[in-house]
C-alpha positions, -999 to +999 in steps of 0.1 A: +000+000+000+012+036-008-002+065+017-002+098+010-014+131+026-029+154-002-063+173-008-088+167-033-089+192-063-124+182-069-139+166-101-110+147-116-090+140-083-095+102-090-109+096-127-129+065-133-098+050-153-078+052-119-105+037-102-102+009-127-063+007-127-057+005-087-077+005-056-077+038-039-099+048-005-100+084+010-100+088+049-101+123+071-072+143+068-064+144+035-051+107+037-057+084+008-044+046+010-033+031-029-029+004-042+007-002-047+010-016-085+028+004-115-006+030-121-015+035-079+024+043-079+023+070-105-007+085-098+003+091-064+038+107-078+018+127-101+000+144-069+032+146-055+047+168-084+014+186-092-010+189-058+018+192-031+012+159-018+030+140+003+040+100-001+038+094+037+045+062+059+015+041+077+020+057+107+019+090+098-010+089+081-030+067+108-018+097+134-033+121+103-065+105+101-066+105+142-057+139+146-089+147+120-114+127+139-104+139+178-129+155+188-156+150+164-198+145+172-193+109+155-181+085+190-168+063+172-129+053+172-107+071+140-110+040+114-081+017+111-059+021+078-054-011+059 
C-alpha cells in the first residue's frame, strides 16, 4: 500500500480509469491509502509533483486520520488504515 497526505482538487482528483487501474480509499485528513502496482504508484507521484502531496509512511497517516477525527460529534474510534 502507498499512503499519501494530499487534498482533493475536486472533479477529476481520481478519474474513473484510476478507479479501474488501482484500488484507492480516501479517509479524514487528507489521507488516501493506494494500491501499490505500477498506475497507484504513478498517480500518487503525479500528486506529489502537481498537488503538493505528500507520499507518507503508515504511521503517519494513521496519526493524520486521528488527529482529523479527535474531537468530532461521531463517538466512534478514528478507522483503522489497511
Amino acid at each position: 500500500m502507498i499512503y499519501l497526505n494530499a487534498t482533493s482538487t475536486g472533479k477529476g482528483f481520481i478519474t474513473t480509469i484510476d478507479r479501474l487501474r488501482f484500488s484507492i480509499s480516501g479517509y479524514p485528513g487528507d489521507t488516501w491509502v493506494i494500491e501499490d502496482n505500477r498506475y497507484g504508484r504513478q498517480w500518487a507521484e503525479e500528486q506529489v509533483r502537481f498537488n503538493e502531496g505528500q507520499i507518507i509512511e503508515k504511521s503517519e497517516a494513521q496519526a493524520l486520520t486521528n488527529s482529523a477525527c479527535e474531537g468530532s460529534v461521531d463517538p466512534l474510534s478514528p478507522p483503522e488504515l489497511p
